[in-house]
N, C-alpha and C positions, 0 to 999 in steps of 0.2 A: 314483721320484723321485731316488735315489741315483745311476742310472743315468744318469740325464737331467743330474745335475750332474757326474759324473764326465765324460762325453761333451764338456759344455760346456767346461770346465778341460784336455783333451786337445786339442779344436778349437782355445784359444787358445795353447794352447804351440808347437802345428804352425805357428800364424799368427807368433808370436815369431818361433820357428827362420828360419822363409821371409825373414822381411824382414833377420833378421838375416845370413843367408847370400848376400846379393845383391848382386851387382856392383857399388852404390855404395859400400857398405864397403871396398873394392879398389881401389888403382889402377890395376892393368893388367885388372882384374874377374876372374879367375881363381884359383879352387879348389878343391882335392884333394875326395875326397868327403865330405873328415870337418871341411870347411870352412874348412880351413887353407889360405893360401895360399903359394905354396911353386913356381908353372910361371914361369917366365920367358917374356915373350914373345922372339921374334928382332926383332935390332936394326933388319934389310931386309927388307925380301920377298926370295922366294927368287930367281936368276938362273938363266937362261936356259941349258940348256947340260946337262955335264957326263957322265960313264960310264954308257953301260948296254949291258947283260952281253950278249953275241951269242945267249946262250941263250936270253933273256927277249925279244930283237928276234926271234929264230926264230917264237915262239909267239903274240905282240899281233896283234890283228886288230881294224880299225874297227868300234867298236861299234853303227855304224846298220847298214853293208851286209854285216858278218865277211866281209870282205875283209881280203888282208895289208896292213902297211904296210912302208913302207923309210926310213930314215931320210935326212935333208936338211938337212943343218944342226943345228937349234937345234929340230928338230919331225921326228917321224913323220908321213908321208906316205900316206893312204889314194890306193892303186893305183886304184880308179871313181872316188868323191865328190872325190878332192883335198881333203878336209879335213887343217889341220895341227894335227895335236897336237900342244900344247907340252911338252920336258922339263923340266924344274925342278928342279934340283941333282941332277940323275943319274936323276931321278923321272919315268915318261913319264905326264903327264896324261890318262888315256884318258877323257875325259869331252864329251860333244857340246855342251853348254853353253860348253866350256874351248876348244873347236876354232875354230881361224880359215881364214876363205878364204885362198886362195895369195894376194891382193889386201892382207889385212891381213897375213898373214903376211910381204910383202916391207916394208912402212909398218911394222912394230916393229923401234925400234933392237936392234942385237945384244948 
């Protein structure tokens, strides 16, 4: 029976913690693990653009056909599919979800 009320008294404090750690307490809903908030979101999204290393353009290959890509602008260019990858603050998005046709790719402002 001890058991059975100790269990109970655990289940409700785990239920406490939970509601109290959850993103309506937050404005921006964000934190650390120990429930303190403390991240900053960014004020933008990230832009379009930016450095990446000749090393790291050496080695990216699209990730549906691992074929190479070449850079074009403001995206990585898979050489078959023509999917464009987008960069994003120096960052090459290599994700197929993230990838636009050459079609959307010319329709996004720069």
């Amino acid at each position: 029976m001890k058991r059975l009320l100790l269990l109970f008294v655990a289940a409700g404090g785990a239920a406490v913690w939970w509601r109290r750690r959850g993103p309506s307490s937050q404005t921006d809903g964000s934190m650390d693990a120990f429930g303190a908030s403390g991240v900053t979101l960014p004020d933008a999204p990230p832009k379009l653009g930016g450095e990446v290393a000749q090393e790291l353009l050496d080695i990216l290959a699209c990730p549906d056909d691992k074929e190479p890509v070449k850079r074009e602008g403001n995206y990585l260019v898979c050489a078959r599919c023509h999917r464009h990858y987008p960069i994003r603050d120096g960052i090459p998005v290599m994700l197929i979800d993230e990838a636009l046709t050459a079609e959307q790719a010319a329709a996004q402002p720069a």
